[in-house]
N, C-alpha and C positions, 0 to 999 in steps of 0.2 A: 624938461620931459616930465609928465604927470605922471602923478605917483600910481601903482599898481593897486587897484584893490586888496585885502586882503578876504579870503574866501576858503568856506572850508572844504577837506578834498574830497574828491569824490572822482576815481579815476577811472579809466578804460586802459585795462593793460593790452599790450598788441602782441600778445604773446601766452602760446599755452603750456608755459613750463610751470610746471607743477611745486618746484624750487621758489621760482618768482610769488609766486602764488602764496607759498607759504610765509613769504618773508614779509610781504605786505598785510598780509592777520599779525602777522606779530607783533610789527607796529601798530596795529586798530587802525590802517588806512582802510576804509570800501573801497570798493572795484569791483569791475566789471571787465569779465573776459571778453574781447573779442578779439583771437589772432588774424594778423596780416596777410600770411601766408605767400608771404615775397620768396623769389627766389635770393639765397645768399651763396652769389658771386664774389671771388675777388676778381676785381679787375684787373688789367695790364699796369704792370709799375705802383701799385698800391702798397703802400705801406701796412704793417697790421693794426697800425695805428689808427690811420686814413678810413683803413675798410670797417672797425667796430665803429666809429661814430657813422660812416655812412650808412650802414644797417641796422642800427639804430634809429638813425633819423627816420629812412626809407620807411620801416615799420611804422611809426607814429605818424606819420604825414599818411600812409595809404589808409589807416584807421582812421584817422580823422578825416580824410575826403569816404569816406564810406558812411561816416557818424553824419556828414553836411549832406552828401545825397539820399539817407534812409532817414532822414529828420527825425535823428534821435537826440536825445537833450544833449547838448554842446558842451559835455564835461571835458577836462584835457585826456589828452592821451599818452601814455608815458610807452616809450619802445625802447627796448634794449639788446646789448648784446655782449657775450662772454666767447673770448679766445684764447690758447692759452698759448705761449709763443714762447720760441726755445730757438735760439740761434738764427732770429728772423726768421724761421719757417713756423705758419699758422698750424697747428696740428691737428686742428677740425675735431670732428664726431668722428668715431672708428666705423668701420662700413661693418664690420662684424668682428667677430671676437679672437681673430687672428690678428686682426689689424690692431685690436686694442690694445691685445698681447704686446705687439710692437711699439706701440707708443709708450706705451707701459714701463718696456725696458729702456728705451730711448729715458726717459723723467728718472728712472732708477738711478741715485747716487748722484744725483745734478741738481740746478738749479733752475727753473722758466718763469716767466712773469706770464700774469693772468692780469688779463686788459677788458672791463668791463664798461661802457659807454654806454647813456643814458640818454633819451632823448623826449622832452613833455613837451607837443604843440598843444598852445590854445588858442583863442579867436586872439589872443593881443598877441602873439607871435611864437619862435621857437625857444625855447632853454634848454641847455645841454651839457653834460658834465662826463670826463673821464675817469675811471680809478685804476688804477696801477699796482698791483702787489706782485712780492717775490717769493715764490716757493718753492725751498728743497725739500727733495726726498733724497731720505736716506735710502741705500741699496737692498733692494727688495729679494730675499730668494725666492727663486724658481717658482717655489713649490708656493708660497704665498702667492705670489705673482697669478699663477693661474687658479689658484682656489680665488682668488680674489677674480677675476672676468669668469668663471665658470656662478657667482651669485649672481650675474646681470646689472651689476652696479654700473660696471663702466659702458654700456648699452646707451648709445644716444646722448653722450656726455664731453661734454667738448676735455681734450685731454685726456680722455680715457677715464677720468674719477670723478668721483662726487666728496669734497670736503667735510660733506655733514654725514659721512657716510661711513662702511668700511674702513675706506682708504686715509682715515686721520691718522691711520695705525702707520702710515709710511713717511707721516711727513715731519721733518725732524724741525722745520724752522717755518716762521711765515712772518711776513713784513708786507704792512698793509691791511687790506679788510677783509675780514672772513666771510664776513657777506657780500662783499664782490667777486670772491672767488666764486662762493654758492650761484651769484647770478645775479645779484640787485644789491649794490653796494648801500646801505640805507641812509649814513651821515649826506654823501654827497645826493641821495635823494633828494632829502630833509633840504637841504642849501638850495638842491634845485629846484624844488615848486617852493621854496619862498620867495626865490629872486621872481619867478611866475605869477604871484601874488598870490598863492595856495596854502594854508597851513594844515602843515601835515598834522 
């Protein structure tokens, strides 16, 4: 098999979180926004494992057939996704702040693992990587609990929290990547646009 070029990055993230977004200035990767705007279905019998690399992929391959028919330069596309999973149920984005209330106390005093799956197509094919971390929270009172969703932090945030946020105040242990919890795990980035031919 012939060797990959190596080439420097320059991405199209498929994705408008603001999270992602930051994580990639951090490292001095460019980018370029353009969200997918897929719907994110689980399927029937899906694992939550199955389903973050599938919508992950899904985002970068619809990016990149948008980037082939609006002939715009053929950088890769990197898609991702973050779920946080607690006794095999996916706990999604809270619909509003009652529901995050509840997901909130469900993580109180427990342990769930946050599953981030990454996915960069270029013209020489797909590369793709998962990250896996575990994290407890320690038991939250009441009264934290709801000062904490009445700031808007947990609004739109898979699990109800954001790590880089508030809610660092709740969590007593973490195993794995802090940056895959936030949304874009960077080491396994890094591995994955090099195996792509990319340097970060």
């Amino acid at each position: 098999m012939p060797e990959i070029p190596i080439m420097p990055a320059m991405l199209y993230l498929a994705s408008a979180s603001p999270r992602r977004q930051e994580l990639l200035r951090q490292v001095g990767i460019p980018f370029e926004t353009l969200p997918s705007g897929i719907e994110e279905t689980l399927q029937p019998g899906e694992s939550p494992l199955e389903y973050v690399r599938r919508v992950a992929a899904d985002k970068a391959r619809q990016v990149y057939r948008q980037v082939v028919e609006q002939r715009l330069p053929r950088h890769p596309v990197l898609g991702a996704d973050t779920e946080v999973v607690m006794e095999g149920d996916i706990l999604g984005k809270p619909r509003d702040r009652a529901h995050a209330t509840a997901i909130l106390r469900r993580l109180s005093g427990n342990s769930h693992t946050v599953l981030t799956a990454i996915s960069v197509v270029t013209a020489a094919g797909e590369f793709d990587a998962v990250s896996e971390s575990r994290v407890t929270f320690a038991t939250i009172p009441e009264a934290a609990l709801y000062d904490y969703v009445q700031t808007g932090e947990a609004d739109d945030k898979a699990g109800a929290y954001a790590i880089q946020g508030r809610a660092a105040l709740f969590i007593a242990r973490l195993e794995g990547s802090f940056s895959g919890v936030m949304g874009l795990p960077l080491y396994e980035l890094s591995e994955t646009l090099k195996r792509a031919g990319i340097e970060p």
